[in-house]
N, C-alpha and C positions, 0 to 999 in steps of 0.2 A: 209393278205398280209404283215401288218407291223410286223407281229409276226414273219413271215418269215424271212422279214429281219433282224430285231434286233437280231434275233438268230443265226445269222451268224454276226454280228457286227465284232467282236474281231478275227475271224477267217483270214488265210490270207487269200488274192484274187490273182488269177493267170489270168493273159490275154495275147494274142500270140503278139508277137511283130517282126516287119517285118525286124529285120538284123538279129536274131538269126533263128528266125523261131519254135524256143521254147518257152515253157511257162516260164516267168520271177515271181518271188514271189515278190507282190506288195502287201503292209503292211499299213492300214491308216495313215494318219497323226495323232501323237499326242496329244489327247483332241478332238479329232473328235468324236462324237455322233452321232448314229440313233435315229431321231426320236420315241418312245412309243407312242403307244394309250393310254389312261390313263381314267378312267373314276371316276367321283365324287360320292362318294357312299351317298345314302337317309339317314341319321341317324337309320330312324325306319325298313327300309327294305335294309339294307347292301349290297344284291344281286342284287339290281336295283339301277339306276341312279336316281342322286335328281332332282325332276323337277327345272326347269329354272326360275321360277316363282315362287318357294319358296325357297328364299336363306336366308332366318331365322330372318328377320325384323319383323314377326308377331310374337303375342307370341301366345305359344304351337307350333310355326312351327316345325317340323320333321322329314320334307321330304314327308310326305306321302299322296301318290294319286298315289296310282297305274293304275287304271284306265285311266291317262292322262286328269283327267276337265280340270285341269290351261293350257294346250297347245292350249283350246278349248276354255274357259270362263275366262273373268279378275278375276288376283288373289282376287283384293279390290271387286269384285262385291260375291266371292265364299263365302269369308271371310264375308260381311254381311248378306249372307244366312244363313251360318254357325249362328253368334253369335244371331240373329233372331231365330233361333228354338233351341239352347241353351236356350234362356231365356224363351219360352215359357213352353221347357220340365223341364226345373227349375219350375217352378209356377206349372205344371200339375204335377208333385211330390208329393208337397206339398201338393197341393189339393183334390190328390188322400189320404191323412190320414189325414187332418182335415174333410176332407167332413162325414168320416167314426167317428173322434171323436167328433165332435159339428153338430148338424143337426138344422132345420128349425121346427119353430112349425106343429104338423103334422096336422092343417089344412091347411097348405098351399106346403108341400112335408113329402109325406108318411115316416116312420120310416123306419130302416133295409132292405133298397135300396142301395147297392154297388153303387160305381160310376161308371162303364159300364152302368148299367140299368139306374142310376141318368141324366145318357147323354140322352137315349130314350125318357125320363120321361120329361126333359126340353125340347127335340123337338116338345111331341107332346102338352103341354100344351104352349106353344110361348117363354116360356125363354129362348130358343140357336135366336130367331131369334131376341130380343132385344140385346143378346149380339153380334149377328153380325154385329149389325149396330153401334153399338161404336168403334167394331174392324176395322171396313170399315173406319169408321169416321176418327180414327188414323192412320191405314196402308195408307190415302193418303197423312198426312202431313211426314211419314214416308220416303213414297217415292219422295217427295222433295228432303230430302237429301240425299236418295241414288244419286237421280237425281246429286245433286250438287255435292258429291264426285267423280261420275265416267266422269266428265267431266271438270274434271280437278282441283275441288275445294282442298283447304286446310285440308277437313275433314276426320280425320281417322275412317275409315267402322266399321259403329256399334256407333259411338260417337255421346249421343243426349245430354254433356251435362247436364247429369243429378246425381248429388254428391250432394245430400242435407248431408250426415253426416259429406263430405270432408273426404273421404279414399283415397283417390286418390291426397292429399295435394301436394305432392313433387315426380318428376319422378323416385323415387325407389318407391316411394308406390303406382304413378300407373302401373307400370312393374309388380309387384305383386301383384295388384286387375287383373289385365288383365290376367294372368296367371291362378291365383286360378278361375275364370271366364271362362276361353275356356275350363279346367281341367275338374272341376264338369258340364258344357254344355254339355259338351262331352259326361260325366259318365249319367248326368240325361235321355240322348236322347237313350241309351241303357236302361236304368233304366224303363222307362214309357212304354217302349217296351213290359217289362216284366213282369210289373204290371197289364196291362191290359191284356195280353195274359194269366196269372194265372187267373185271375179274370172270363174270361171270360172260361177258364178249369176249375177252381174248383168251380164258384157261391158262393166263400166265400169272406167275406170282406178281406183286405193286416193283417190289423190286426192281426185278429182272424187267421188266418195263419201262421202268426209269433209268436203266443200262442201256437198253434199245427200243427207242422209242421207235413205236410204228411207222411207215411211210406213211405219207398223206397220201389220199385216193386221188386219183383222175378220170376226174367225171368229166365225159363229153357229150354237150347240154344241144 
């Protein structure tokens, strides 16, 4: 309906007027304005609208959730999900090529075990289930402060805190750890995706894959 109008903005308007009984040419005043709709475009998705709830305070913000969470879920709660399995898919990176170049004596975990099978391996002799009870142990002091940010506390989502090297000394360097941080979270949680889904396709170690990478197929279409 606004498009309607504004497209006839600058046009004249004619309306009957009761001594002539003919149309009179009535012309706006001028610097009068029609209203436009206008809408803010997402940085990362140009064609859709930026959610309301990300207006670019966090770092890596870029507009995107197409989906609509933030209409649904607090941004500060999305946001320490988010930087939460960042840092896990960080460490499960990692872990996935030292596990493959430094192993355990093999009386205690068999030799040339990938780590998909390494995961079976620790469930069924008890080693996932010591480690789930340090993670339990943590994830409740964890959730303290989630507790405390989403209700109103001073703590920014994800902050424990924790700069034993002091990168983070002066607010340019922590705008820049925070950044390089959600950046590579990001990249690792597609990353660990892939790793294990090869792994679990070709039964070879990331390595020895990246020594000989597979042929390409030829499909005849």
């Amino acid at each position: 309906m606004m498009g309607f109008v504004s497209s006839f903005a600058g046009a004249t308007l004619r309306t009957p007027t009761a001594l002539a009984g003919r149309a009179v040419a009535v012309v706006p005043a001028s610097g009068a304005r029609v209203a436009r709709w206008s809408m803010v475009q997402s940085k990362s998705m140009p064609f859709m609208e930026a959610p309301a709830a990300l207006d670019g305070t966090l770092a890596g913000d870029v507009g995107f959730d197409p989906l609509g969470f933030t209409n649904v879920f607090d941004v500060k709660w999305m946001r320490e999900a988010e930087l939460k399995h960042c840092r896990i898919t960080m460490l499960a990176c990692l872990g996935f090529f030292v596990q493959e170049a430094v192993t355990l004596p093999a009386s205690y975990f068999p030799n040339n075990v990938i780590a998909v099978d390494a995961h079976d391996y620790f469930v069924k002799t008890g080693g996932m289930q010591q480690l789930l009870l340090w993670f339990c142990f943590a994830e409740f002091f964890s959730l303290l402060a989630v507790n405390y940010t989403m209700n109103g506390g001073d703590r920014a989502p994800g902050d424990f805190s924790f700069d034993p090297l002091r990168l983070a000394s002066t607010p340019a360097k922590r705008a820049q750890m925070e950044l390089s941080e959600i950046k590579n979270g990001r990249l690792a949680m597609i990353g660990i995706g892939g790793l294990i889904h090869q792994e679990w396709y070709s039964h070879k170690p990331v390595m020895d894959l990246l020594s000989h990478p597979a042929p390409i197929l030829n499909v005849n279409m």
